[in-house]
Every structure is written in C-alpha cells, then in structure tokens.
VOMARMAR-689330 format. One record per residue (C-alpha): x, y, z; residue in one letter; residue number from 0. Coordinates in pm, whole numbers, plus 50000, padded with zeros to 5 digits. Layout:
N
ATOM      xx      yy      zz   residuo   num
ATOM       X       Y       Z         a   NUM
...
***
This chain:
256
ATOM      xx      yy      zz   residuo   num
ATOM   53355   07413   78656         x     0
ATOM   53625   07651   78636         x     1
ATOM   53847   07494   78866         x     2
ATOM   53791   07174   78645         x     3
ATOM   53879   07325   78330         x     4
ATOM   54139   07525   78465         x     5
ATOM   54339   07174   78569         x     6
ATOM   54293   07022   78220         x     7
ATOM   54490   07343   78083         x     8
ATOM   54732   07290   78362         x     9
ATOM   54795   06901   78233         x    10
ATOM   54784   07005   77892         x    11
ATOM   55040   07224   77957         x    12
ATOM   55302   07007   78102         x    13
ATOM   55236   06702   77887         x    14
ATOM   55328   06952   77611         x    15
ATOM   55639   07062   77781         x    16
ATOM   55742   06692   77844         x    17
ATOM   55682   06618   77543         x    18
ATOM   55919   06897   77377         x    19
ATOM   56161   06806   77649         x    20
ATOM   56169   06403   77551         x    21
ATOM   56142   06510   77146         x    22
ATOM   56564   06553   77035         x    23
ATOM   56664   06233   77262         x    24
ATOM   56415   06004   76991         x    25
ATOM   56555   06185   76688         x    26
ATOM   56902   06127   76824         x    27
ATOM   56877   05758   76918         x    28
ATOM   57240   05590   76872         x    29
ATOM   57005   05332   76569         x    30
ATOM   56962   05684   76408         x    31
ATOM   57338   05806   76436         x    32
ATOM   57526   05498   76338         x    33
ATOM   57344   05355   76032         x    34
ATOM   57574   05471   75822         x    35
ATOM   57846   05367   76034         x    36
ATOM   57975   05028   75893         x    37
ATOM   58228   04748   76040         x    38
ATOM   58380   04496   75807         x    39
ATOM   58026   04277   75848         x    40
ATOM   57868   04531   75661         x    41
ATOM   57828   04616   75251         x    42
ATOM   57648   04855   75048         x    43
ATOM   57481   04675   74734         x    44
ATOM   57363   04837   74488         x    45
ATOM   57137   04621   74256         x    46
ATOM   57022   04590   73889         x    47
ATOM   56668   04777   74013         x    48
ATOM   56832   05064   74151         x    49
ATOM   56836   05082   74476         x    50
ATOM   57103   05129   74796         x    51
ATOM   57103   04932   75082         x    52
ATOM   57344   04861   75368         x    53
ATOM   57311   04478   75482         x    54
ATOM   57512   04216   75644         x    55
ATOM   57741   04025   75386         x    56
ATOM   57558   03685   75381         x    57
ATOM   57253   03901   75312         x    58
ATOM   57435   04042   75004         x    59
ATOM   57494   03709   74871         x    60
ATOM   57067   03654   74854         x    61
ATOM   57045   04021   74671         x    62
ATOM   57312   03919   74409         x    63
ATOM   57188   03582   74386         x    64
ATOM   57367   03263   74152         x    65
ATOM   57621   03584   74001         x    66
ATOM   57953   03410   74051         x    67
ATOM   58311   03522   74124         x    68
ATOM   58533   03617   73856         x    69
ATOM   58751   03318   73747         x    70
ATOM   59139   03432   73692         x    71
ATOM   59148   03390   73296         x    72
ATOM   58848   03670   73347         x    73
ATOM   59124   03901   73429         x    74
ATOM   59296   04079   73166         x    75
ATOM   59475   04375   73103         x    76
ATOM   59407   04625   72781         x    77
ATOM   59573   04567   72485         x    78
ATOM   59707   04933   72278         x    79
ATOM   59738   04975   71902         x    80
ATOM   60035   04870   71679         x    81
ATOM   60221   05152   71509         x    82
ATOM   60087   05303   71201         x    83
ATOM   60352   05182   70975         x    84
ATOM   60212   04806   71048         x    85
ATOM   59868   04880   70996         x    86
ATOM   60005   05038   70640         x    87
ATOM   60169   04670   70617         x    88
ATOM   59927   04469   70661         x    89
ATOM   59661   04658   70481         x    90
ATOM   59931   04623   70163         x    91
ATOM   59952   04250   70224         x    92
ATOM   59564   04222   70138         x    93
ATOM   59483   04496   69944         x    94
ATOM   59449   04228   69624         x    95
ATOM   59146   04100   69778         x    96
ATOM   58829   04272   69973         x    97
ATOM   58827   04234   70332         x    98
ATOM   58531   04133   70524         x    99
ATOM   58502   04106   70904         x   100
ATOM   58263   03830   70992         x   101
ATOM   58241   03807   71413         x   102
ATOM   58179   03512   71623         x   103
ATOM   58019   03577   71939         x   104
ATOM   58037   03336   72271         x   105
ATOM   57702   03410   72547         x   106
ATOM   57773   03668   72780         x   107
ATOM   57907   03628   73109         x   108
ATOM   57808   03832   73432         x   109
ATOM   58038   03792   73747         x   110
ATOM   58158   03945   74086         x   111
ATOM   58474   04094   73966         x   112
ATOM   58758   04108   74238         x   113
ATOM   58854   04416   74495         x   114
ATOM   58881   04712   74344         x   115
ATOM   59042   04986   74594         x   116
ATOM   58810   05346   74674         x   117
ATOM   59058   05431   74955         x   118
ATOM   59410   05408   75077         x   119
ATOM   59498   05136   75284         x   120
ATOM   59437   05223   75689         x   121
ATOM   59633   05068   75971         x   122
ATOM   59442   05115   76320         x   123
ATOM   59622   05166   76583         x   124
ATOM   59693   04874   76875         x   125
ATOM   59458   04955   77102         x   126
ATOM   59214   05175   76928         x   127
ATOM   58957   05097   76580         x   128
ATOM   59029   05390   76282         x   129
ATOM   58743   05530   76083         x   130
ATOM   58762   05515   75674         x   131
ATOM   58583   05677   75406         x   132
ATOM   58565   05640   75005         x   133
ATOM   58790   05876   74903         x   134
ATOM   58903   06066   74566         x   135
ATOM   59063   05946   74263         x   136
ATOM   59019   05601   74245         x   137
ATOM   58902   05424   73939         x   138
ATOM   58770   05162   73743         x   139
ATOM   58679   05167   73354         x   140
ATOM   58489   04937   73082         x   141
ATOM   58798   04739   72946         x   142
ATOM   58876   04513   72587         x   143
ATOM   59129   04314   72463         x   144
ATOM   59209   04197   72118         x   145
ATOM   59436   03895   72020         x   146
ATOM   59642   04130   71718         x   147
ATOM   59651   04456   71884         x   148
ATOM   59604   04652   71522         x   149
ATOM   59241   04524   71461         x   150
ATOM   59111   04661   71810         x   151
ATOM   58897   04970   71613         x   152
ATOM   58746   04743   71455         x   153
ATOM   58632   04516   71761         x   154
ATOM   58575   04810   71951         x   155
ATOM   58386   04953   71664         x   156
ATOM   58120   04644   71616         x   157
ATOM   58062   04585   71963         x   158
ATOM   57977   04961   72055         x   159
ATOM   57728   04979   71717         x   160
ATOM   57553   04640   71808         x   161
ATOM   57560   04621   72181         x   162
ATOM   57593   04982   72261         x   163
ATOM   57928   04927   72460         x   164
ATOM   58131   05215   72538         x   165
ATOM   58515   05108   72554         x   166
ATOM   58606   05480   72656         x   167
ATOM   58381   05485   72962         x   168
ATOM   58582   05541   73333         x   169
ATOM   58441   05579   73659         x   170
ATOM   58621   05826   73937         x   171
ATOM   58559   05819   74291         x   172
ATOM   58526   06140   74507         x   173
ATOM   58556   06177   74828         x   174
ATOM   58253   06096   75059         x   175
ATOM   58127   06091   75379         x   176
ATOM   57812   05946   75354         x   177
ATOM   57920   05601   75501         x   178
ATOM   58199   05507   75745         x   179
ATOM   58377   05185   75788         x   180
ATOM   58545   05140   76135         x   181
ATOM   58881   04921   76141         x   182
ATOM   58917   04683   76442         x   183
ATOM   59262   04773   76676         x   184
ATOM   59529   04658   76523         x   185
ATOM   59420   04599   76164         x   186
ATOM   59514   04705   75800         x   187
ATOM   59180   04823   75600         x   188
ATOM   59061   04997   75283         x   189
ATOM   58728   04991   75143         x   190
ATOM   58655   04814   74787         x   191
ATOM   58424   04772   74544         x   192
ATOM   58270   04442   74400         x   193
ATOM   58147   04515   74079         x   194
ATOM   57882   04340   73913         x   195
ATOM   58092   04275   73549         x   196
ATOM   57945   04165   73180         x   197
ATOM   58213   04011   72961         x   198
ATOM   58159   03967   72571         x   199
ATOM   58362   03764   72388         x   200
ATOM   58440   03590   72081         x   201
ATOM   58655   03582   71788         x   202
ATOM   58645   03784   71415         x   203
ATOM   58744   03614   71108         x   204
ATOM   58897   03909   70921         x   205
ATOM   59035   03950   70558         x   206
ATOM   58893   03738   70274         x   207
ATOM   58879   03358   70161         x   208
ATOM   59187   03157   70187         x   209
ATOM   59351   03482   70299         x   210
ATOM   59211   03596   70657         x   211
ATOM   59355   03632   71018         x   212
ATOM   59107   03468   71340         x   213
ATOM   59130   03766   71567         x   214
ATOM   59047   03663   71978         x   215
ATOM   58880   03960   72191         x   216
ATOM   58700   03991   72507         x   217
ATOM   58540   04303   72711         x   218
ATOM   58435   04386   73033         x   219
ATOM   58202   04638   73097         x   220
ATOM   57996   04776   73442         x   221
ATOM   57651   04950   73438         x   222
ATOM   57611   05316   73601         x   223
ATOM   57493   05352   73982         x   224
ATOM   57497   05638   74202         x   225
ATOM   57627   05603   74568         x   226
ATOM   57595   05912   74822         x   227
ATOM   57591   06204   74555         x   228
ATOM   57923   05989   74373         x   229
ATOM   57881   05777   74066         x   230
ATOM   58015   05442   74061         x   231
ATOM   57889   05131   73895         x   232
ATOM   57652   04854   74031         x   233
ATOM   57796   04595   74266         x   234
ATOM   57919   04573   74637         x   235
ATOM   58090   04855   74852         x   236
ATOM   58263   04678   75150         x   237
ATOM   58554   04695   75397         x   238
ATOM   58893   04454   75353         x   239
ATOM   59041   04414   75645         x   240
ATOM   59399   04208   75680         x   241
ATOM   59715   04166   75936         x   242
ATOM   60008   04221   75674         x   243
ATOM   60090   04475   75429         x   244
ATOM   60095   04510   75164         x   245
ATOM   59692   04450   75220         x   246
ATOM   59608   04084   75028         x   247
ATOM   59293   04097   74808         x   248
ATOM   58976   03996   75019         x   249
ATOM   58814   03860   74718         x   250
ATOM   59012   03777   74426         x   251
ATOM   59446   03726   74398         x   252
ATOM   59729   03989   74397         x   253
ATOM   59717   04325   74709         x   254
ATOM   59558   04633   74715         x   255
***
C-alpha cells in the first residue's frame, strides 16, 4: 500500500514538472507573437459599435458594408475669412433692410474618404522586408467650405447649434507600437487611414427679399475612435505599398 501510493506521488510529481517545463512554449506560440504583426493584406477597422479588429481586406469590405468611396468633387480644401473691411462693406450694402439666413439642406452623405498618411513613407531594402509603425504628428481634422468666404461664421455657426458639428475639431497621431506593418523587399510603404466621412451640405439664402446672396457650403466631419492607447477617428488603418516615389495614393488620386 505504501509502495502504491508512494508511485502515484512519484507520477504526480513529474507530470507537474512536465507540465511547468511545456507551459512558456504555449504562451509563446509564433499565432501569439505575430498578431499584431500586419503585411499589406491586413487592416485594422474600427466600426460604428466600437470595436478593433485586425482582418483581411476583403473582410473589411463586409464590416463597412454598401459605405462607398469618396467621389473627387467630395474633396475640398477649407475656405478662410475675407478681411474685416469687406465684411464692414457688405454689412453697409444691406443695412436698409433686415437680414435673415434661411438654410437649405441636401441628405447627408457617408463615404470611405481617401489615404490619409500616419507615417513617413518606407523603402525596404532589395533583399530584405522593413517594419513600420503609426507614428507622431500626423493629422486629419473635421473640415467646411463656404461659397463667399465672409459668411462661413455663420454656416459654421448653424450647423454646430443644430447638428452638433464641431468645425474646430483635429485629430493627432502619436507614435505607437501596438501594430506593425512589414514592407515586402524592395517596396515603398506607409501606413494610412480610411476614414469613415459624413458630409453636410446645402446652400443659405442670406439677406432679405429681392436683396439676398445664395451662399454654397459643404462639411466633412469623422466620429472619435481610440486605436492602441491613440485617438483617431473611425475607419480603416492599412498599409500602401507602391514601386515609385513619390508613393501614389492606394485609394483615392494625388501621393502621399
């Protein structure tokens, strides 16, 4: 009886020891090390329910779903305010009459908008791949543009009251580690961002009757996500890979 309990200790023993010995080479399987190593096949999505997920980039088209590309005449670039001295002008020109500001809106759009850059652009070398991470800097913002350049307050004024759009708001990348894009030998890369974009437009009919200016304006704006302790806005974090530089605009016209 001893004897036989003494052998089950003896087992017990060295299944434990095997068992501590086997232990670090499951935590360390190469799955467990490289998920957050990505190759051009692979995109981080964030989506409208908050989440993060790395997935292939066909897969990323099912998450998105029907959301399509931005369309060139989607791009546009800021518009800044006329002098003082203009505004004083114009204001003159109407003051004989009260001014009213009646707005027009068109539906809302939502759209893939094209590359933005989070890193400098990477050459690999011939016969080696080159590892790339988001890094610091880099920028996108909420953006509007009026068709007379003096009236943007106004715009800008309505659409933050009604729709609660900030025209001020930026978002900065920082450097970060948390995922790694490898760059085939030989290729020019740098990692971009996809947003997911909302553009509200219409016109304003400003000034009063038989005396008032149609005033054109559209703005984009992007909705808050976190990524790796950095916060960016929703949308697609990917790798754009080329053979020339300047490096040509995966998605959308123009270089990096």
């Amino acid at each position: 009886m001893y004897l036989s309990t003494l052998t089950i200790i003896i087992q017990a023993a060295i299944l434990a020891i095997e068992a501590t010995a086997t232990a670090p080479a499951i935590a360390d399987k190469p799955s467990t090390r490289l998920k957050h190593i990505l190759d051009a096949n692979d995109v981080i999505v964030f989506d409208s329910k908050g989440r993060v997920e790395v997935v292939t980039r066909s897969e990323s088209l099912k998450i998105i779903g029907d959301v399509p590309v931005a369309k060139a005449e989607q791009r546009y670039t800021n518009f800044t305010l006329e002098t003082e001295e203009r505004m004083q002008t114009e204001h003159k020109i109407e003051k004989r009459c009260k001014n009213q500001a009646v707005f027009t809106m068109k539906p809302a759009e939502t759209y893939v908008n094209w590359d933005v850059v989070m890193s400098g652009v990477v050459r690999a070398p011939p016969h080696s791949s080159a590892s790339i991470n988001v890094g610091s800097g880099y920028w996108i913002s909420n953006s509007l543009s009026v068709s007379i350049p003096w009236t943007f307050d106004v715009v800008k004024d309505y659409l933050s009251s009604t729709m609660g759009l900030s025209y001020g708001r930026s978002w900065t990348t920082t450097y970060s580690s948390g995922y790694t894009f490898m760059i085939p030998p030989g290729k020019y890369g740098a990692i971009v961002s996809n947003p997911i974009a909302t553009r509200h437009s219409g016109h304003m009919d400003l000034g009063c009757i038989g005396n008032s200016k149609r005033v054109e304006f559209s703005g984009e704006s992007y909705r808050t996500k976190s990524y790796s302790d950095m916060t960016w806005v929703e949308g697609i974090i990917g790798l754009c890979l080329g053979d020339t530089y300047p490096l040509p605009r995966c998605l959308g016209n123009g270089t990096l």
